[in-house]
N, C-alpha and C positions, 0 to 999 in steps of 0.2 A: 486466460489468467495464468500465463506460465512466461519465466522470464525470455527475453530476446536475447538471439546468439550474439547478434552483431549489431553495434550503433549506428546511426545515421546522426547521432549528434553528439556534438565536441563539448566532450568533456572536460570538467579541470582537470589538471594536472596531480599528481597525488599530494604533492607540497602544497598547493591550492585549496584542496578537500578540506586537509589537515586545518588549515589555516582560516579558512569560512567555516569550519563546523565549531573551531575553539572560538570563534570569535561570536557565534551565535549562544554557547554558550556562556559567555563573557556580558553579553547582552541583557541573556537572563538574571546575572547577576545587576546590573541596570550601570555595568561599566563600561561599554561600549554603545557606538552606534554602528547602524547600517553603515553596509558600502555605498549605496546611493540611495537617493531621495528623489522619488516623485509625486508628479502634482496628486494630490487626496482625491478622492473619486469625492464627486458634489453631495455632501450628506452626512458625511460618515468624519467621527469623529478619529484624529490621527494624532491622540497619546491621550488615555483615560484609561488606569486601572493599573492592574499589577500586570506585571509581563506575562504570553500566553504563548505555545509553542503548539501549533495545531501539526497532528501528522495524521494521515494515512495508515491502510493497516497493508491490506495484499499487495504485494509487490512494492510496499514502504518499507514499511517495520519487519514485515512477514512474509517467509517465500512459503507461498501455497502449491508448489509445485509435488509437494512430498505427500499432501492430501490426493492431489490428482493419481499419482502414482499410485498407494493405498487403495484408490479405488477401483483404477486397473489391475488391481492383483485379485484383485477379489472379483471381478466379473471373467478374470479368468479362470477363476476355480470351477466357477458357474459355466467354463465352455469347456472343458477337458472332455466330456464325452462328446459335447454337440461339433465344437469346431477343435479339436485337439491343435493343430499349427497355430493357431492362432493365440490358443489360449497360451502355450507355448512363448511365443513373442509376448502379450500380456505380462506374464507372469515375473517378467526378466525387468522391464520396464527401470529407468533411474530418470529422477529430475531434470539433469543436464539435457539440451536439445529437445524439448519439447515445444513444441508450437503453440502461440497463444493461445487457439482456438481448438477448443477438443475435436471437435470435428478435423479440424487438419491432421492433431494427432493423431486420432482413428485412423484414418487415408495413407499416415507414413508407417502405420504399423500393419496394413495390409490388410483393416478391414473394411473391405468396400461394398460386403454383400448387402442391401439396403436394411435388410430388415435384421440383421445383426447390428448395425448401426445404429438406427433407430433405438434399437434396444438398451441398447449401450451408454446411447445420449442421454436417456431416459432416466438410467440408473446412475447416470452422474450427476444430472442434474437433482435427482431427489439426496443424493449424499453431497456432494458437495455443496450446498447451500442449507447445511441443517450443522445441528449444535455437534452431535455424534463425532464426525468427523475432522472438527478440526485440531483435536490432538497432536494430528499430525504436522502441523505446523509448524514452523523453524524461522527462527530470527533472518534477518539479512542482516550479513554482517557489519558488525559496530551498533546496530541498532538499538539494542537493552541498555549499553554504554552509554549514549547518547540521549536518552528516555531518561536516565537516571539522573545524568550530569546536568539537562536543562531543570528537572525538579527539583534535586539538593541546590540547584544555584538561586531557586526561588520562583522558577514559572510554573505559571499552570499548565498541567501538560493535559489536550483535549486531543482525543483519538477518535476522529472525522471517519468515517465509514461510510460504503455503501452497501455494508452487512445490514440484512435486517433483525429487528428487535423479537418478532413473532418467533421464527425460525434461528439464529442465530445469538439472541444475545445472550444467553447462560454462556454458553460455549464460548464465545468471542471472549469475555471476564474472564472466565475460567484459563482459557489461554493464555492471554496476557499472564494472568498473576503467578505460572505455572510455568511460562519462559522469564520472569523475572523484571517484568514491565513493571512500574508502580501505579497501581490498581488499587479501587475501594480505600482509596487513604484522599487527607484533604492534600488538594490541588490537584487531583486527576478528575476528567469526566470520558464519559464516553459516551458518543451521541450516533445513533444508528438510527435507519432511516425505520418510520411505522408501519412500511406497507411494501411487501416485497416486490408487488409491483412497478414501484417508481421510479423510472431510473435511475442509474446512480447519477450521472450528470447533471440531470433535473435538481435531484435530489443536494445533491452539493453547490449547487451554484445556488437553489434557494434559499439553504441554511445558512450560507458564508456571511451574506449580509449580518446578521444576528449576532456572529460569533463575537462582536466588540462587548454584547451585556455579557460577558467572562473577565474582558480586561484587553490588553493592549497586544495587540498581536503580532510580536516581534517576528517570527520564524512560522514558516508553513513548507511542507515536504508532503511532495505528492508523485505517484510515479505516472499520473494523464497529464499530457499537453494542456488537455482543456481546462480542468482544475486547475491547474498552475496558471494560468492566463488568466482565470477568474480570482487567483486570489491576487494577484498580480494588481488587477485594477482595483480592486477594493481595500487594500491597506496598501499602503504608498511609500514606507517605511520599514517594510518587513522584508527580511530576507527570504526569497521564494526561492527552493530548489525540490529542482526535476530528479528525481532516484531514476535512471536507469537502467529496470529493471525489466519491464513490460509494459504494456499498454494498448490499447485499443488499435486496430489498426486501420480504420477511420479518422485518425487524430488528427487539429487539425494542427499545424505549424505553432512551434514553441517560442513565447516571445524570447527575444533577445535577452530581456534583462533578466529570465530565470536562469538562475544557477543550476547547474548539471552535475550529478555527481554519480559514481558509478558505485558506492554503495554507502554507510552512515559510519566508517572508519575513522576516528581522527587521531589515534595512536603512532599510526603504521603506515607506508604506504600501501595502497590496496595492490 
């Protein structure tokens, strides 16, 4: 869950970004349309309701990379007598150039002995998937901008997760309304999965269908291949874009017609 150094896919351009995210926002105002138009997936209705702006939270809206770090510092505290070098590298730890996969990270930071590892995996995984920790959390940039501008313009903005609700949803609210997301007001929801065993894939590909009883789903921002693909075929008129930022590295190929953006800026170029 931590962003990639380097693309393997072509992104817009920054005049580009600019220009697809004002226009998405334009949308929500219900004065523009799409760049393109395909065929409706068979079922599914393609314009009922008030406009909806589905995003993503980790590696969309939010770099989770400053939790992971946070919790490397603090399993270093926990080694300063047992492994002192190590805890040493720990302790120093910054967001940039970490590796998807904490396991990778552990391995480039020179913990290989199993059973410090183990240990390690353990306590991240009991912290970073709980409420406590995501304080740490941090916008990607443009993002609050962006969250705000599709609400004042009139959509509903629903934040698609594969946080779970058990573990996770105080903290997730809390977040949001704490970085300056619009939260607990009307036209926002936040839908998080029941059961933290579910995948998240599973998980999003079965709610997606659903998401039309909210309203018209002009825009969806997601930072997996697969999700983007999914929403891709299931509203046929929405703007889909890919944040890249991270993602699975089993993913599988991103279709063509998702839009790529290197972060949620439409000010500036990035």
């Amino acid at each position: 869950m931590h962003m990639a150094a380097r693309s393997r896919y072509v992104r817009l351009a920054p005049r580009e970004q600019v220009a697809l995210l004002s226009r998405i926002v334009e949308r929500c105002a219900g004065n523009e349309r799409p760049s393109s138009v395909r065929p409706a997936a068979k079922g599914l209705a393609s314009d009922a309701g008030p406009p909806v702006v589905v995003f993503d939270l980790d590696g969309t809206l939010l770099d989770n990379r400053p939790r992971t770090c946070a919790i490397l510092h603090e399993i270093a505290r926990r080694w300063q007598k047992r492994a002192p070098a190590l805890a040493a590298k720990l302790s120093v730890v910054v967001p940039d150039g970490l590796p998807y996969h904490f396991t990778d990270a552990l391995e480039q930071l020179g913990v290989t002995r199993p059973d410090l590892a183990e240990e390690a995996s353990e306590f991240w995984r009991t912290r970073f998937f709980s409420d406590g920790d995501l304080v740490h959390d941090v916008e990607v940039p443009g993002a609050r901008d962006l969250a705000l501008a599709c609400h004042e313009a009139g959509a509903t903005v629903l934040y698609l997760t594969g946080r779970d609700l058990p573990s996770m949803g105080l903290g997730t609210f809390g977040s949001l309304r704490d970085l300056g997301f619009p939260i607990g007001v009307p036209g926002t929801e936040l839908v998080l999965k029941p059961d933290p065993a579910i995948p998240d894939a599973d998980f999003k590909r079965d709610i997606a269908g659903t998401l039309g009883r909210v309203g018209h789903v002009v825009a969806a921002f997601d930072n997996e291949p697969e999700n983007c693909n999914v929403m891709l075929r299931l509203f046929s008129d929405a703007d889909i874009v890919f944040v890249d930022t991270q993602h699975f590295s089993g993913a599988p190929p991103l279709d063509r017609h998702v839009h790529v953006v290197a972060d949620l800026r439409r000010h500036h170029a990035p």
